[in-house]
Residue, then its C-alpha position, 0 to 999 in steps of 0.5 A: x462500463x463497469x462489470x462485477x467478476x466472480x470475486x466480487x470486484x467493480x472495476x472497468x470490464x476492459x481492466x485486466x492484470x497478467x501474471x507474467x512472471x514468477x521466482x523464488x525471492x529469499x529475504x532477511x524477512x523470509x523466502x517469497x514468491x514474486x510476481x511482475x504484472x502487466x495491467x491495461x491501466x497504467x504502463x507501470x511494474x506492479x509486483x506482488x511477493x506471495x508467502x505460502x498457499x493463499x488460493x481460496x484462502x479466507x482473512x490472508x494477511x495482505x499489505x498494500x504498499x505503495x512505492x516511496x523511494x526515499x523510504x524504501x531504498x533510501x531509508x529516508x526518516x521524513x516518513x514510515x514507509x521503509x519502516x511499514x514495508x519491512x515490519x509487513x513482510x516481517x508479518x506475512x513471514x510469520x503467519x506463513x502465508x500472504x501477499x505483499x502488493x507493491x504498488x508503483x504510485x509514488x508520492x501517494x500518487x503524485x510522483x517522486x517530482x511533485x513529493x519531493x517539492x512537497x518536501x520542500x513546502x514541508x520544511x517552509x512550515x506546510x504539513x504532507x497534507x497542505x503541500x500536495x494542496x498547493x501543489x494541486x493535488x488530493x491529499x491523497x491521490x492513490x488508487x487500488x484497482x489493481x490491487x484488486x485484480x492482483x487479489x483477484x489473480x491470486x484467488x484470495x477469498x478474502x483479507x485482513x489487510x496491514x494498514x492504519x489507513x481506514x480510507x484504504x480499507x473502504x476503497x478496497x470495500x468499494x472494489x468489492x474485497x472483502x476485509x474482514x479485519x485490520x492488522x496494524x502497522x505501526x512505527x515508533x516516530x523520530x524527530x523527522x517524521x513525527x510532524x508527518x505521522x501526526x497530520x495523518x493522524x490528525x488530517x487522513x485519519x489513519x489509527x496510530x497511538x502512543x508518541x505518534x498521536x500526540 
């Protein structure tokens, strides 16, 4: 059963989110509040780093970011995503207040197993899109319900989320978030990811320019 809340969100009536945590956490990109969730869909750690007063705030920078190890942690160049991750808190910071929603969906939700064999068929000769194919797999597998109750924790109005993916976007529509604008996040390609950042172009649609839509 599906029940539209007072933010407007379509999601299961049984589906909830607790903010069970809150600290100060400084950063080389700013100071944040962070917050650790527990959540009745899945059984994992999802965060959100919160800059500034945003409770019944309108257009408040948010970046969805979903979990990559090999980038964030290990700054690995096969994508962007460390790069992405760090360019939005860098961007919240300086507006003064947002939210960063750290989602633990690996792999655009196939997990660090399955994404590294997808790296494997990547350096045969597939593209992200076809490895994650073969493997059984959407090109894309994540899924923003909780994003959406975290938002709805937080009491934000509404949303001009960082992203260049346009089927983020709808998905957050479809839940009912209301984004009433796009902040690019752009990084300069190198010889490891270009191949990568031009099938999202090409293949998922996502709005880059320059060298990466070449």
């Amino acid at each position: 059963m599906s029940v539209n809340l007072d933010f407007g969100l379509v999601i299961d009536v049984k589906a909830q989110v607790n903010d069970l945590v809150q600290t100060p956490l400084p950063t080389e990109h700013g100071e944040f509040i962070l917050h650790y969730y527990s959540n009745t869909l899945d059984n994992k750690e999802h965060i959100a780093l919160v800059k500034g007063d945003v409770s019944n705030k309108e257009q408040v920078p948010v970046r969805i970011h979903s979990e990559c190890f090999t980038g964030d942690v290990l700054s690995s160049r096969r994508c962007d995503c460390g790069e992405q991750l760090a360019m939005a808190m860098q961007l919240i910071n300086d507006a003064g207040a947002g939210v960063l929603i750290y989602l633990r969906q690996e792999g655009r939700g196939i997990g660090l197993l399955k994404k590294l064999q997808a790296y494997n068929l990547q350096d045969q000769g597939m593209d992200t899109v076809d490895a994650n194919i073969h493997l059984g797999y959407l090109a894309d597998e994540r899924e923003y319900s909780i994003a959406a109750l975290i938002l709805e924790s937080l009491q934000v109005k509404s949303i001009k989320l960082i992203t260049n993916n346009p089927k983020k976007i709808d998905d957050l529509k479809k839940l009912g978030i209301k984004v009433e604008g796009r902040i690019p996040v752009e990084v300069i390609a190198n010889d490891d990811n270009a191949a990568y950042l031009k099938t999202k172009a090409k293949k998922m649609a996502h709005m880059l320019f320059g060298s990466q839509k070449k």
